[in-house]
N, C-alpha and C positions, 0 to 999 in steps of 0.2 A: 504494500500500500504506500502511496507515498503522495505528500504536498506540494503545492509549488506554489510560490511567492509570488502575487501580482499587486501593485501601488501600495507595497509595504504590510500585507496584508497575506497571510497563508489560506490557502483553500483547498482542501477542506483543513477547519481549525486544528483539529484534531485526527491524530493517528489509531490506526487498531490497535489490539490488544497482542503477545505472544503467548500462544498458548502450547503447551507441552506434547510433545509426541508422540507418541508411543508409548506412555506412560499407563495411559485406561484403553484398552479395547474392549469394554462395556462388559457384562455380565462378572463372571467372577476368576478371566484369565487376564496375566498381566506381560505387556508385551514385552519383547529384549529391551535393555538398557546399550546405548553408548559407551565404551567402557572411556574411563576417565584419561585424559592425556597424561602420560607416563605411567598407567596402572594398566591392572585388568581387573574386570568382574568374573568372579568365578561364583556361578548359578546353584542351589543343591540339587537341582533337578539338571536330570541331563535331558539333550537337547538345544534346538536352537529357539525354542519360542514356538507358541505363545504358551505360558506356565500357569498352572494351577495356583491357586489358593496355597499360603502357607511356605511358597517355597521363598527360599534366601538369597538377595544378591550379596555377593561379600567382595571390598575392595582389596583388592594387592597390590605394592607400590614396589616402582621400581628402585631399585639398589638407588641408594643419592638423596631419594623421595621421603617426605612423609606424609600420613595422613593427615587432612584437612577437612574437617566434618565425621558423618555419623561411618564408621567404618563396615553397615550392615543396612539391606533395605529389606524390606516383607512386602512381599504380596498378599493384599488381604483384598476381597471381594472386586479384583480387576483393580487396585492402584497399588503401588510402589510408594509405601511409608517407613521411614522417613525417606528422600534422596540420598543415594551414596553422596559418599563425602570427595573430594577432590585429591590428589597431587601434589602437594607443592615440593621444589628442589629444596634442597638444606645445602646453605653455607660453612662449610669448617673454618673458624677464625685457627688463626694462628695466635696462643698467650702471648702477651704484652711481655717483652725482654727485660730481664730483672736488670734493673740498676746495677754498676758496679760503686763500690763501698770509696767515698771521694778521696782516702789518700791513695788507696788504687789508681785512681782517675788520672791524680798528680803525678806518679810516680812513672803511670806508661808515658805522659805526655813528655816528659822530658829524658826520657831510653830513646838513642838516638837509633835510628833503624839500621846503621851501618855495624852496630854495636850485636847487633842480629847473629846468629851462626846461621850460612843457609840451608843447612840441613832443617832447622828447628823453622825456618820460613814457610818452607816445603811440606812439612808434616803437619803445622796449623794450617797451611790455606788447602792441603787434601782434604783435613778432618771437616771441613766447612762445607766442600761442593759435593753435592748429589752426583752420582751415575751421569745423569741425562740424555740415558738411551731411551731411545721410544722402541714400543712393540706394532708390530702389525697387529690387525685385531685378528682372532680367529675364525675360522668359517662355520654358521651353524649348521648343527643337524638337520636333519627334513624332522618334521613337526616342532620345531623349538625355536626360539629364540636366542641371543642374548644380549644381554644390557651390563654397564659398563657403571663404575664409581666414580668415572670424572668425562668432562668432554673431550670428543677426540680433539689433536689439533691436526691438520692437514693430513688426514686419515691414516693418524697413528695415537699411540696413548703414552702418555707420562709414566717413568718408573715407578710403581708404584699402586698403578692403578686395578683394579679388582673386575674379575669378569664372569657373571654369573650365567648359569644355563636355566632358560624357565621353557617347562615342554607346556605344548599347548593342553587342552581339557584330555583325557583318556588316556595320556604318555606318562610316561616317569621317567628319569633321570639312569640311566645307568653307567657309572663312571665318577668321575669328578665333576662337580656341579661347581665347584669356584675355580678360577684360577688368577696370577698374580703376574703382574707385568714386574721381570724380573731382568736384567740385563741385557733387552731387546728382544727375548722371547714371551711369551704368557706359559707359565708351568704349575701345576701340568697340567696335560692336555683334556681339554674339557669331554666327560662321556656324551653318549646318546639319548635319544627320546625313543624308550619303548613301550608298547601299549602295556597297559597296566592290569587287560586281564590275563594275561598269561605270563609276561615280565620279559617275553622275548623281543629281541630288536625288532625294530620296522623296516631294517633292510639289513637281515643278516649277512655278512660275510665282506659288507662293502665298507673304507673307513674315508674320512672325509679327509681332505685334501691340507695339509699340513702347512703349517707360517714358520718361514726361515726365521732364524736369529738376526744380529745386526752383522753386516759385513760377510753373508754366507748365501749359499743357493742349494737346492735342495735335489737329489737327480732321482728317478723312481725307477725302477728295475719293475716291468709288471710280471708277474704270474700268471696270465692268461691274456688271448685278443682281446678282452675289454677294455674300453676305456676305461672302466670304475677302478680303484685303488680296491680288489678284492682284496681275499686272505691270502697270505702269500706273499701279498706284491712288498716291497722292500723299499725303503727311502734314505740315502746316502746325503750326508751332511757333506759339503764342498766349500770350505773358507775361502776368500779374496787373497790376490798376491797379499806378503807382509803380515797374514795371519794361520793361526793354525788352531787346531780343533783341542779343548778343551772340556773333559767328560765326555759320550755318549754320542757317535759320530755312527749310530745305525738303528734304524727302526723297523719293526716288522707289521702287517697287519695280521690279525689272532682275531677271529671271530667278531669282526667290525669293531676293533679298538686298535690302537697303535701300540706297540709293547717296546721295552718297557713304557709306562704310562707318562713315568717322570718327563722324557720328553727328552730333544737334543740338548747336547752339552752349547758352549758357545764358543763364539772364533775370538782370540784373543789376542792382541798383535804381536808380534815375535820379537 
């Protein structure tokens, strides 16, 4: 609906009303919900809609996120009471730097830097800097997700950063469900989504396709004409000139997971 302005004057005065969506489809079923930007609704009823009476929306937030409002809604006679609650991101401050004690203050300020050993130069300004390797992210599963504890920047992540697997409704996790960006790789390697009534994979015997370290390329030996990385197929760690391998420089696939799980070593410069 919309107004438009003629000699200073809107016509019509007045705009419609918004009214909710999918919220009531009359009688006593209640229709899907939207799920919340950076969550998911997960239903007690399975299915996609439209729900009986009684059944539960419940929010889940992603890793970063917290809840914002009622974190449950009910269906009761076709409406969704109360609304799920929202998303919101969470900031980590960094604590306020403790003061140093003022005859401290005095005493560095007049230590002449030349007065330094650089060995002792060297070992404070390491103890200070972060890694500041980034990781590629990992590739997910079929039926999964995953979501990340910081944003990427120019599609890689910060040392440091946390990366969960969320499988969609009727999957489960099999494997490792977190992993940690850890000197350019994320270790270890995130499991699969398998369906949850029998606990077997969704695509036995195939494993997903593997993220180099920093400074490395990865070569894959397959076990059969497939494309897919079956059971069998093998994946060889290959460091850059000037670097050399550093722990666990061979992978195998085993019943659609990567063995060992830990993941490749890393290329370290020589």
């Amino acid at each position: 609906m919309t107004s438009t302005c003629l000699n200073g004057i809107y016509n019509p005065p007045t705009l419609g009303v918004c009214e909710l969506i999918g919220n009531e489809l009359g009688g006593t079923s209640c229709g899907r919900l939207g799920d919340p930007l950076s969550g998911t609704l997960v239903y007690s009823s399975l299915g996609l809609g439209p729900y009986p009476t009684g059944t539960s929306a419940t929010v889940l937030c992603n890793i970063g996120t917290t809840l914002s409002g009622s974190p449950t809604a009910l269906c009761t006679n076709g409406v969704w009471n109360p609304l799920p609650g929202t998303c919101v991101a969470t900031f980590l401050k960094r604590p306020p730097a403790k003061s140093l004690p003022k005859e401290i203050k005095e005493e560095n300020s007049i230590t002449p830097a030349a007065d330094i050993p650089e060995s002792k130069k060297k070992s404070e300004v390491t103890s200070l800097v972060l890694s500041g390797d980034t990781c590629s992210p990992p590739i997910a599963p079929a039926f999964g997700e995953i979501t990340y504890s910081t944003l990427s920047t120019k599609g890689s992540f910060e040392d440091g950063t946390t990366a969960a697997l969320k499988c969609n409704l009727g999957y489960k996790p099999t494997g490792a469900s977190f992993s940690t960006c850890r000197k350019g790789s994320f270790r270890p390697i995130l499991g699969k989504c398998a369906n949850g009534s029998d606990g077997s994979p969704s695509l036995p015997g195939v494993c997903a396709p593997l993220s180099p370290p920093k400074n490395a390329r990865i070569v894959y030996i397959q076990s059969g004409s497939s494309l897919d990385f079956e059971d069998g197929t093998t994946g060889l760690l290959y460091c850059e000139e000037g670097y050399a391998v550093t722990g666990i420089a061979t992978l195998q696939c085993q019943n659609g997971q990567w063995e060992p799980s830990s993941g490749f070593g890393m290329c370290d410069s020589i």
